[in-house]
C-alpha positions as CSV (number, residue, x, y, z in Angstrom):
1,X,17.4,190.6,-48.9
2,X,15.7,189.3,-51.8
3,X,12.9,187.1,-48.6
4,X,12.3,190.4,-47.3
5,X,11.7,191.9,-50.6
6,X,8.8,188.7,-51.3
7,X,7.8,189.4,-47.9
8,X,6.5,193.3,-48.8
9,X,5.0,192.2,-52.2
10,X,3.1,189.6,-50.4
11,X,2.0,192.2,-47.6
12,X,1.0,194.8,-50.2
13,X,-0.6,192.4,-52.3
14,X,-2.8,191.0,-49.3
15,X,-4.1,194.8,-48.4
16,X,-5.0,195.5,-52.5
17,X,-6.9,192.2,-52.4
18,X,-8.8,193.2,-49.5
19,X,-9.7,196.4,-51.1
20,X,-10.7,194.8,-54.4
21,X,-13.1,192.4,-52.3
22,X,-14.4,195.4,-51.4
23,X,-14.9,197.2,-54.3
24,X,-16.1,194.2,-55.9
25,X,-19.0,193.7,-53.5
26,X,-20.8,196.1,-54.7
27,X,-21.1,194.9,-58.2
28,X,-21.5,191.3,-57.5
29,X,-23.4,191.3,-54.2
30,X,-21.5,189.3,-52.1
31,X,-19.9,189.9,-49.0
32,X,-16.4,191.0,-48.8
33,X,-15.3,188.1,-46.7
34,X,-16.9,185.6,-48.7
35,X,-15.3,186.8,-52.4
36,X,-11.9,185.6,-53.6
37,X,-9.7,187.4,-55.4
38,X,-7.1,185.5,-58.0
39,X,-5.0,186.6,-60.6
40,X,-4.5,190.5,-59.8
41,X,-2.4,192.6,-62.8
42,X,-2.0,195.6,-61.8
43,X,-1.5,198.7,-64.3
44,X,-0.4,202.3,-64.3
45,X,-3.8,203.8,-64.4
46,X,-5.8,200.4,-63.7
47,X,-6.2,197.0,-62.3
48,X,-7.9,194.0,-63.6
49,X,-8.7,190.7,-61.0
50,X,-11.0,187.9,-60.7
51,X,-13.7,188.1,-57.7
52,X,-15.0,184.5,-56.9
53,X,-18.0,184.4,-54.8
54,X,-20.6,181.7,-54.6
55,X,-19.5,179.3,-57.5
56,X,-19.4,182.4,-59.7
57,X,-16.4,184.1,-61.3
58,X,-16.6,187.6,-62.0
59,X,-13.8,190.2,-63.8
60,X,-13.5,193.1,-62.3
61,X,-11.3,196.3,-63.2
62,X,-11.2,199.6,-62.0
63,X,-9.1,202.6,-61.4
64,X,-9.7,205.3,-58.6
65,X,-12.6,207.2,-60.5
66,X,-14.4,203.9,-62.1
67,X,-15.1,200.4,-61.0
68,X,-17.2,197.4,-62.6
69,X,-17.4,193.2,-62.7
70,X,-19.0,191.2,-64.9
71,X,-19.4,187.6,-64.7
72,X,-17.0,185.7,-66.8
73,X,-18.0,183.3,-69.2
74,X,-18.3,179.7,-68.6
């Protein structure tokens, strides 16, 4: 039970990152096939990730009304 349970969390997760490639593409100007997205924490109202994209890192939060990324500090 508790391999099928990882296996949904891992499915679910995969589809968000897609959709937060996504929505980061627009603020970082990259394609979404070429950004990476790492260390998701997802919140009741928000999100917060890392887009990576070219050498660059980039954190990115939104919520269903707001998006925005900003390239993290070396």
């Amino acid at each position: 039970m508790k391999w099928l349970l990882v296996a949904f969390a891992l499915a679910v997760l995969s589809g968000c990152a897609a959709e937060m490639a996504r929505v980061s593409a627009g603020h970082i100007g990259c394609h979404p096939d070429d950004i990476t997205i790492e260390d998701v924490r997802p919140g009741i109202h928000t999100a917060s990730w890392i887009a990576k994209c070219k050498g660059k890192a980039y954190i990115c939060s939104g919520s269903n009304e707001r998006n925005s990324c900003k390239p993290m500090e070396q």
